[in-house]
MARBA-3410 file (N, C-alpha, C, O; in Angstrom, 1 decimal):
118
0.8,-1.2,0.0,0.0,0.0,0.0,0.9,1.2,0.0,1.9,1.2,0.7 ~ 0.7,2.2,-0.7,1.3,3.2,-0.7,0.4,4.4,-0.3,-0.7,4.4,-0.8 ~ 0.9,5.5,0.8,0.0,6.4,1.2,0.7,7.6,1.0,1.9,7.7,1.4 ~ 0.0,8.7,0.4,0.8,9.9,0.4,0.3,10.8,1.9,-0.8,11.2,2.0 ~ 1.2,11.0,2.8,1.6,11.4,4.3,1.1,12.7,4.1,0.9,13.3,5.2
0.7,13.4,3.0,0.1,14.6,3.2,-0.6,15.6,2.2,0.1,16.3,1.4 ~ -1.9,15.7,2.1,-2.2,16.5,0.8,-3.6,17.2,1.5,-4.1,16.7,2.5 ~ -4.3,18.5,0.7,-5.3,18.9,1.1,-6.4,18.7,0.9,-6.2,17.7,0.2 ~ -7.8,18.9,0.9,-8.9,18.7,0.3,-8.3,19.3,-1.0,-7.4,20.2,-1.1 ~ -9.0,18.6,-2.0,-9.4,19.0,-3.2,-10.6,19.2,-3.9,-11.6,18.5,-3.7
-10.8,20.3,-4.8,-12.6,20.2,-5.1,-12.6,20.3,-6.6,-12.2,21.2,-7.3 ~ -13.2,19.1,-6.9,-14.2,18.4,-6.3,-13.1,16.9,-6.2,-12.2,16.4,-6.9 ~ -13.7,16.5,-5.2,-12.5,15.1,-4.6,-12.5,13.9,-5.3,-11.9,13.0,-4.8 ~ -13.3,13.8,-6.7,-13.2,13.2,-7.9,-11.8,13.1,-8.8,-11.3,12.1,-9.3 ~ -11.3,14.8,-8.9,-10.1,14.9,-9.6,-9.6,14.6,-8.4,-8.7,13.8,-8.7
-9.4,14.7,-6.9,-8.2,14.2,-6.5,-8.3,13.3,-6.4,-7.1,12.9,-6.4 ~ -9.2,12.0,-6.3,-8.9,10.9,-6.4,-8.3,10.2,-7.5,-7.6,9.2,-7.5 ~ -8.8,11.0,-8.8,-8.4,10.8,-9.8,-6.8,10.5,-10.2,-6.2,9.6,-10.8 ~ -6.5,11.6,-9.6,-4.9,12.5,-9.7,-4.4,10.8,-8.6,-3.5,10.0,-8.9 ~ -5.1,10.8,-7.6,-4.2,9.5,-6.7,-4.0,8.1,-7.2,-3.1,7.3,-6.9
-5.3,8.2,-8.1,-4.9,6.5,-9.2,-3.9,6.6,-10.2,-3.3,5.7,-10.7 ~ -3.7,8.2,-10.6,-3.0,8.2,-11.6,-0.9,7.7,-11.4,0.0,7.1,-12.0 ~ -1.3,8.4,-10.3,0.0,8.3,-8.6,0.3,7.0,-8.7,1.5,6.7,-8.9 ~ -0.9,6.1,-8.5,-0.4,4.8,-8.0,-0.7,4.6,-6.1,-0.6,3.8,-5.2 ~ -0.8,5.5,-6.2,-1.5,6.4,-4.2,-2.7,6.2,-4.0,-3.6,6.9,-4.4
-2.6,4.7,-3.0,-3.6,4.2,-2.1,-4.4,4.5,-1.1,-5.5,4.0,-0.8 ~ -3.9,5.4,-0.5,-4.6,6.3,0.7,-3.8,7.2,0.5,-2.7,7.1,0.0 ~ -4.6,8.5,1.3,-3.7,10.0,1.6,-4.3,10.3,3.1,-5.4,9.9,3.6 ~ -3.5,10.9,3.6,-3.6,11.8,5.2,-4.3,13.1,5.0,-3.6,14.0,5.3 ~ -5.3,13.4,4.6,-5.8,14.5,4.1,-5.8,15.3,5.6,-6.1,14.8,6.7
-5.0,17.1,4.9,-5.4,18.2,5.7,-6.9,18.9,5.2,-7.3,19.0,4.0 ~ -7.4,19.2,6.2,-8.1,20.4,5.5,-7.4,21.8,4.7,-6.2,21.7,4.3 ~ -8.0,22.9,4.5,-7.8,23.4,3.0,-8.7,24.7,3.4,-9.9,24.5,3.6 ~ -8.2,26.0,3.6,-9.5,27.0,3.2,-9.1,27.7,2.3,-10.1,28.1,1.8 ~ -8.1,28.3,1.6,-8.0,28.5,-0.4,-7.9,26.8,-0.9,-7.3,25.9,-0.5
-8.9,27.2,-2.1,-8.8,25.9,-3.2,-8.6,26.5,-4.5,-9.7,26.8,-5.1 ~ -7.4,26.8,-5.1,-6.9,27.5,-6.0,-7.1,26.5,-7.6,-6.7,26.9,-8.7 ~ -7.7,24.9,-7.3,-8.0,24.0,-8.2,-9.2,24.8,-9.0,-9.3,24.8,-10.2 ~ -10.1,25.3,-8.1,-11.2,25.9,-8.1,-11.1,26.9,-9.3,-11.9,26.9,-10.1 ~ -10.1,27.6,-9.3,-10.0,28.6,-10.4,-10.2,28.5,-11.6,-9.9,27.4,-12.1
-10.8,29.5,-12.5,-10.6,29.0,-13.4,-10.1,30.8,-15.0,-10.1,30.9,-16.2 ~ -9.8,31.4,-13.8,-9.2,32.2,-14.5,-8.2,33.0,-13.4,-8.0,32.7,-12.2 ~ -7.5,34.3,-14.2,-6.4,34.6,-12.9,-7.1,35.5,-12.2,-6.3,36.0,-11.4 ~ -8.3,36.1,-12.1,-9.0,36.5,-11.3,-9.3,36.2,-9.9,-9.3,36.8,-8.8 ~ -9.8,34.9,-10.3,-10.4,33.8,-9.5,-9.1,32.9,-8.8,-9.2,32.3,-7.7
-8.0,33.1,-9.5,-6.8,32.1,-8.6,-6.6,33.2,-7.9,-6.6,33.1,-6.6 ~ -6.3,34.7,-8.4,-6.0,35.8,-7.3,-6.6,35.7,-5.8,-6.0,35.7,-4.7 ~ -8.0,35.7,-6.1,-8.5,36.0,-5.1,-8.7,34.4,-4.1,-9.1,34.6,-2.9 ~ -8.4,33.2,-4.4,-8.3,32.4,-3.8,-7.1,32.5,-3.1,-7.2,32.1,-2.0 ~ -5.7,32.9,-3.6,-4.9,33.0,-3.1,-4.4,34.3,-2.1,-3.4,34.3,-1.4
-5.7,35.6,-2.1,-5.5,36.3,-1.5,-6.4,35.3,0.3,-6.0,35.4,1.5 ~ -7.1,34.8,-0.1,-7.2,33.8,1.2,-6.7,33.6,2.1,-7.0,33.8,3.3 ~ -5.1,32.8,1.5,-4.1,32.0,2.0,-3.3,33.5,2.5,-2.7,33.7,3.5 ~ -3.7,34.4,1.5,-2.4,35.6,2.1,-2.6,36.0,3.4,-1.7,36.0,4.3 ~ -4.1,36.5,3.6,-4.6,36.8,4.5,-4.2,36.0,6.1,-3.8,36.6,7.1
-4.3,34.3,5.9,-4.0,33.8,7.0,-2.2,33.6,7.4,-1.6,33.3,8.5 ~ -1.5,34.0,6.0,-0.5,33.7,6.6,0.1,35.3,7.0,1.2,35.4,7.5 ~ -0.6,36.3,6.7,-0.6,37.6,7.3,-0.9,37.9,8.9,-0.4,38.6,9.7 ~ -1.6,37.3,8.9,-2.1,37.2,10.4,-3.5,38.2,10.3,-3.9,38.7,11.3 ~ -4.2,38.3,9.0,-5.0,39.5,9.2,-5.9,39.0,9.1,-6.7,39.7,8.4
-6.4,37.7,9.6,-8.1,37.3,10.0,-8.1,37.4,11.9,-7.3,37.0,12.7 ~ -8.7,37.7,11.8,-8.8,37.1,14.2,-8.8,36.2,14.4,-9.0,35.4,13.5 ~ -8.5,35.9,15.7,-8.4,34.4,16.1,-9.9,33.7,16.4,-10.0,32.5,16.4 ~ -10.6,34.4,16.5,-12.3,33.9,16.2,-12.6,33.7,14.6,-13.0,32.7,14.1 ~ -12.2,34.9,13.6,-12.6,34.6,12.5,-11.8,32.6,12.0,-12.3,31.6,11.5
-10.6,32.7,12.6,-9.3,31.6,12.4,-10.4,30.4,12.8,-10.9,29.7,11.9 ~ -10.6,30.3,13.9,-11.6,29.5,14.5,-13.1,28.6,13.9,-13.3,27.4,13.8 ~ -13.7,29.6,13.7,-15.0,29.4,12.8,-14.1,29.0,11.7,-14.0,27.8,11.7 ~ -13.4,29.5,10.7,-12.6,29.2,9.5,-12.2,27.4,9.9,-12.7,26.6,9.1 ~ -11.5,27.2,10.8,-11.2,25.8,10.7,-12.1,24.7,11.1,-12.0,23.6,10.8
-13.2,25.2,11.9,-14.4,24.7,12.3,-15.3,24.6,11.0,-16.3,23.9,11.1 ~ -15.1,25.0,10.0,-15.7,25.0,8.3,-14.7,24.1,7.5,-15.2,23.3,6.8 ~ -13.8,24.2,7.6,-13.1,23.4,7.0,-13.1,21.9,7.3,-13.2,20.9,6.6 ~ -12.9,22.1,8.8,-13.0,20.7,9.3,-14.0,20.4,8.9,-13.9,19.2,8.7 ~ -14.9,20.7,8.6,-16.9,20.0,8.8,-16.5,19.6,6.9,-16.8,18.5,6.5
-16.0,20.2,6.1,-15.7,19.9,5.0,-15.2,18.3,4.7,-15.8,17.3,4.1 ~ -13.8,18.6,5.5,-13.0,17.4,5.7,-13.5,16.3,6.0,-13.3,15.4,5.1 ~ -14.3,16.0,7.4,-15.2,15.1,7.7,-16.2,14.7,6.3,-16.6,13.5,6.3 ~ -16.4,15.1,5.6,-17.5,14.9,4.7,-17.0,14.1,3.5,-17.7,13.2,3.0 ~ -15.3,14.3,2.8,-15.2,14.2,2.1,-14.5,12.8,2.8,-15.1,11.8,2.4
-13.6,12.5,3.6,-13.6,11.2,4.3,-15.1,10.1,4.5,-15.3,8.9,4.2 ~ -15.7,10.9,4.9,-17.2,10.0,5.0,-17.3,9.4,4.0,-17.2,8.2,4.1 ~ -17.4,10.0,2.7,-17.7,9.4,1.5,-16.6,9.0,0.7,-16.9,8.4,-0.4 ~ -15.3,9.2,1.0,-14.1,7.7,0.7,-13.6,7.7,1.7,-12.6,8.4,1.8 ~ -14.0,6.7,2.7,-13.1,6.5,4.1,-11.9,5.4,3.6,-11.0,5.1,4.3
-12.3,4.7,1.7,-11.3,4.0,1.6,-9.8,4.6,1.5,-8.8,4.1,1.6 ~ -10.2,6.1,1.3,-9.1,6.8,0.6,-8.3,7.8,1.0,-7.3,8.2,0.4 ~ -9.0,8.1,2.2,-8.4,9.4,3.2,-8.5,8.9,4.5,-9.3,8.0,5.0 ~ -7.5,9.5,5.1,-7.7,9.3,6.7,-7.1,10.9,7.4,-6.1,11.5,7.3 ~ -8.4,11.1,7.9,-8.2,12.8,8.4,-6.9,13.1,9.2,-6.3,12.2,9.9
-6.5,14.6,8.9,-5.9,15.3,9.8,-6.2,16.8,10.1,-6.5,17.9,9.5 ~ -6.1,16.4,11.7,-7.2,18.0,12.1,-6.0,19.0,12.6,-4.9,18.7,13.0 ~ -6.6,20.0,12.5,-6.2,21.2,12.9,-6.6,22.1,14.1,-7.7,22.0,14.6 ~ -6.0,22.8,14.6,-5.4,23.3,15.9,-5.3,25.1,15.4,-4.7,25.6,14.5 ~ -6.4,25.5,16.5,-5.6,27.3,15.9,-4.7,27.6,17.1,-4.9,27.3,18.2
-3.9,28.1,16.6,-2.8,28.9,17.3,-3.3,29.7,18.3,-4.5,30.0,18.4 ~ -2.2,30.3,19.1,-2.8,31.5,20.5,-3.7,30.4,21.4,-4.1,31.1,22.3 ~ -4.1,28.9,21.5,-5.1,28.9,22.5,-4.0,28.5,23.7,-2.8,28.4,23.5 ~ -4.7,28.5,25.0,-4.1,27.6,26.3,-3.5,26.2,26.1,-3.7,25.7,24.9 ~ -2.9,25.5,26.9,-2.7,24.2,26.8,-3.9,23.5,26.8,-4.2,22.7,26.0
-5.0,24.0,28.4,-6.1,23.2,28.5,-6.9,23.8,26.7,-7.2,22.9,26.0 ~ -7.2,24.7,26.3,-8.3,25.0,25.5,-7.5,24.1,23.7,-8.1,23.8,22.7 ~ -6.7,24.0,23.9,-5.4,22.8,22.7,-6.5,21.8,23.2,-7.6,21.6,22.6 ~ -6.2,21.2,24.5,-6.8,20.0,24.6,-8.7,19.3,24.5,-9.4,18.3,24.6 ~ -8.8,21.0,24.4,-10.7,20.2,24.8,-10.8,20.7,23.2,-11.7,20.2,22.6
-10.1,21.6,22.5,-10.4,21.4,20.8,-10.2,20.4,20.1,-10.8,20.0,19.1 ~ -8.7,19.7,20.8,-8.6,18.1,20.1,-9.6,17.4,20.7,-9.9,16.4,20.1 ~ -10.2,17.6,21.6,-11.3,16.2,22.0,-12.6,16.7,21.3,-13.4,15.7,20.9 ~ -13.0,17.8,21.1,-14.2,18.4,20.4,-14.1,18.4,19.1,-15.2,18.2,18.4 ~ -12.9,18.7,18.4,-13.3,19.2,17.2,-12.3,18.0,16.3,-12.4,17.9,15.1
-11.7,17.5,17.1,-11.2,16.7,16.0,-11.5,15.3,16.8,-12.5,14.7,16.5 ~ -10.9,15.1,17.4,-11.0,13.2,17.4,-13.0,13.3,17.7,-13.5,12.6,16.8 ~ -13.8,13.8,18.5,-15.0,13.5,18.0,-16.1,14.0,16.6,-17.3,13.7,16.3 ~ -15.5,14.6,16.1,-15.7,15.4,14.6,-15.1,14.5,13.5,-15.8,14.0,12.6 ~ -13.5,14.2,13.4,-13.3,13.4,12.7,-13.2,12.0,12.9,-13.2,11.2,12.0
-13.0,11.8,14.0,-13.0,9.9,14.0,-13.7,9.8,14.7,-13.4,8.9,15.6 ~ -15.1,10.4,14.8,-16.3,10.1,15.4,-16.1,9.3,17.0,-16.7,8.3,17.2 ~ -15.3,9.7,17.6,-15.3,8.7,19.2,-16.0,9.0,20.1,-16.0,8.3,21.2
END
């Protein structure tokens, strides 16, 4: 079995599964994803997907907007695993700035019972 250790949602998750048979890639560790620059389809549209990504790696959304942002994405992620659990196996995300305790009750909320349903 061959797994690629790391790639993001893709939309629509047809071409990426597509793209993983093409690979020879049996499973992937999917991250979630909030720019999808696949999505584009002109340089308008890649601009402003990629002004997304600028934005977070600027630091210029809040740590609530960050929040709700990864709480959407995850709910994404979940969805597209649900429907090939043969082919992804989730990886969750964590926003930055929290407490040690508020790290720990988001991994127990938002990811291990969100994505591996426990």
């Amino acid at each position: 079995m061959i797994i690629d250790s790391h790639a993001h949602v893709m939309l629509p998750t047809e071409k990426q599964i597509l793209m993983m048979e093409e690979a020879n890639i049996d499973k992937t560790i999917l991250f979630s994803t909030t720019p999808h620059p696949e999505k584009a389809n002109d340089l308008k549209s890649l601009e402003s997907e990629l002004s997304v990504l600028n934005n977070i790696l600027s630091s210029s959304t809040s740590v609530n907007e960050r929040i709700e942002n990864i709480k959407n994405t995850t709910k994404t992620l979940k969805e597209v695993i649900d429907k090939n659990p043969s082919k992804f196996i989730g990886f969750g995300c964590v926003p930055l700035s929290l407490t040690y305790n508020e790290t720990a009750d988001w991994i127990s909320n938002n990811i291990i019972k969100t994505i591996f349903m426990v």
